[in-house]
N, C-alpha and C positions, 0 to 999 in steps of 0.2 A: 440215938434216934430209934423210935419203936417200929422192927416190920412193918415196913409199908408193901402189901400186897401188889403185884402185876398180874394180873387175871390171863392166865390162856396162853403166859406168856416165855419165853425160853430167853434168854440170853446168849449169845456167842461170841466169847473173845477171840479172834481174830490173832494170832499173834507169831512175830517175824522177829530175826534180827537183822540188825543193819551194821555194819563195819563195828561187830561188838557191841552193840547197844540193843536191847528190847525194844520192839515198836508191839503197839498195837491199835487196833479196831476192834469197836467194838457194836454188834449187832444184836437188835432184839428184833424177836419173829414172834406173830402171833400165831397161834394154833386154837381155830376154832372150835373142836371138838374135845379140847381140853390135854392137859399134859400127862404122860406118866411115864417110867423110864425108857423103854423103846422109840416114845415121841421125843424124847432129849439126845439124842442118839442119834436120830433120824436129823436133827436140827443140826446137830455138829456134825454129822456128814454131809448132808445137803451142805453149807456153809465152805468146808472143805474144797469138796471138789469145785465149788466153783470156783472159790480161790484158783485153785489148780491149773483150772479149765479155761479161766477168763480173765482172773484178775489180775495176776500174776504178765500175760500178755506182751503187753506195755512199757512193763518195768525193769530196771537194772538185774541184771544176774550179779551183783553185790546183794541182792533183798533177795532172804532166804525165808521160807514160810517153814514154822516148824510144826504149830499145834492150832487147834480149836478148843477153847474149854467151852463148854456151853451150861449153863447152871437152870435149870426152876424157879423164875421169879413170883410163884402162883401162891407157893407157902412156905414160912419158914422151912429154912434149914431144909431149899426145895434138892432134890437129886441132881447130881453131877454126872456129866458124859465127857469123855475126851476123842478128838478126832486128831491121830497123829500121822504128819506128811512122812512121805518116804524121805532118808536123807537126802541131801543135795536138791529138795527139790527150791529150785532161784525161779527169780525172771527171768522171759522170754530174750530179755534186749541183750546185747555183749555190750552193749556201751556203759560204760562209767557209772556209779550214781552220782546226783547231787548228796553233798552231806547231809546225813539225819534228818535236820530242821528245818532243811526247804521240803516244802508240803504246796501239794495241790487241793485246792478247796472243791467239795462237790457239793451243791445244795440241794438236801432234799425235801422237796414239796411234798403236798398233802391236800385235802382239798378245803380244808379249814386254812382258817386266816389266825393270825397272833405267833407268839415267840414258842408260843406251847405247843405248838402246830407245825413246826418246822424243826428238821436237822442239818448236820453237815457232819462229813466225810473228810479228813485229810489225810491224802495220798503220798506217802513218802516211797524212797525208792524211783524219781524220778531219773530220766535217760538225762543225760549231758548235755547228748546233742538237741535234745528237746526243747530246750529253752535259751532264749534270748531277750538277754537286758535281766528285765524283773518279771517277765512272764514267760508261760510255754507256747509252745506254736499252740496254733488256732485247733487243727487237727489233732493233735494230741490231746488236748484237752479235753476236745468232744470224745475223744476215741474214752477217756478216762472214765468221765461220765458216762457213754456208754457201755460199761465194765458194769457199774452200779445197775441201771436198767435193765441189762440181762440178771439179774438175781433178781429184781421183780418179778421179773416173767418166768424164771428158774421155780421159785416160791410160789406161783398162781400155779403151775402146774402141779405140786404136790399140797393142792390144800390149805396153803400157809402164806402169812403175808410181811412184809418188812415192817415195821411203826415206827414210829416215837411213841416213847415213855415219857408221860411228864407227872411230876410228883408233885409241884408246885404250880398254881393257878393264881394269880392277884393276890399276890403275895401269903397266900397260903397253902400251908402244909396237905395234901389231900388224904383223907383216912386208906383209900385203894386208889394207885394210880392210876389216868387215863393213859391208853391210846388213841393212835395216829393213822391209819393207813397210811404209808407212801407211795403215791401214784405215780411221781418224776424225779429222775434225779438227774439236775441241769448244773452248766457251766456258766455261771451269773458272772463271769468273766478270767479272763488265762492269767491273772496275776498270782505270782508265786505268793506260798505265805510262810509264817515261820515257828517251830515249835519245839522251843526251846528247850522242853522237856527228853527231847528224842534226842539230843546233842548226850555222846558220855559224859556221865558223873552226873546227868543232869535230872535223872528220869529213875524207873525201876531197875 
């Protein structure tokens, strides 16, 4: 597939392990006044610390956060930053994780309507005691969710904002991607989900 441009835009992989296994997340931020390698840098440490600071909270001290890549989706072959955690740094919780592929769903809105228009977020590294049956308590999940909405408001303070990328519109290919703003990111409900790819041997 030929470069498809993302205007203004940074990428940040997110990325943790879980009892041996890579997980990640993955963030795009746009930057209004345009990218150049200071601005890439800035996006992988912004990104980071909030990790740090906020996301991390919630979650198992089995889910270790190791790095940030964060890449230039603006032009071919855009510049590369890395934000690397200090070792040991886990989650907040001492309790247990669930394994790898139970995943917490978070949806995030925008104020456009369609599938182009919309993301999600899945939260692995859930607490133990946080869940029952097939879903997480009520509170947790909101608390999870709001983990996402502090990096909105983290991002609106340095100029910068969450999106979705979308590359494809009615089923076609687009020449420059659109974005998304994200204005919420909600718990359309506390049912566990599953992602089989995070389970060992299954993934990266």
């Amino acid at each position: 597939m030929a470069f498809q441009p993302v205007p203004n835009t940074v990428q940040c992989d997110a990325i943790f392990m879980l009892f041996g296994q890579i997980i990640e997340n993955v963030y795009h931020v746009f930057v209004p006044d345009g990218v150049d390698a200071p601005t890439i840098q800035d996006c992988a440490d912004v990104i980071g610390h909030w990790v740090e600071d906020t996301y991390l909270d919630n979650l198992s001290s089995n889910l270790t956060f190791l790095r940030v890549e964060a890449k230039n989706l603006s032009i071919a072959d855009g510049g590369e930053a890395v934000y690397l955690a200090a070792p040991g740094t886990v989650g907040g919780s001492a309790d247990a994780s669930e394994p790898g592929n139970v995943a917490f769903c978070v949806s995030l809105k925008t104020a456009e309507s369609g599938r182009s228009h919309r993301g999600r977020k899945y939260i692995s590294g859930l607490a133990v005691s946080q869940r029952v049956g097939n879903a997480v308590l009520p509170a947790y999940g909101a608390a999870l969710a709001d983990s996402l909405n502090t990096l909105l408001t983290v991002l609106e303070g340095v100029a910068k904002a969450l999106v979705i990328v979308s590359r494809i519109q009615d089923g076609i290919t687009l020449v420059t991607a659109a974005v998304t703003p994200v204005t919420s990111a909600v718990a359309v409900d506390f049912n566990i989900d599953s992602q089989r790819r995070r389970l060992n041997g299954r993934g990266t």
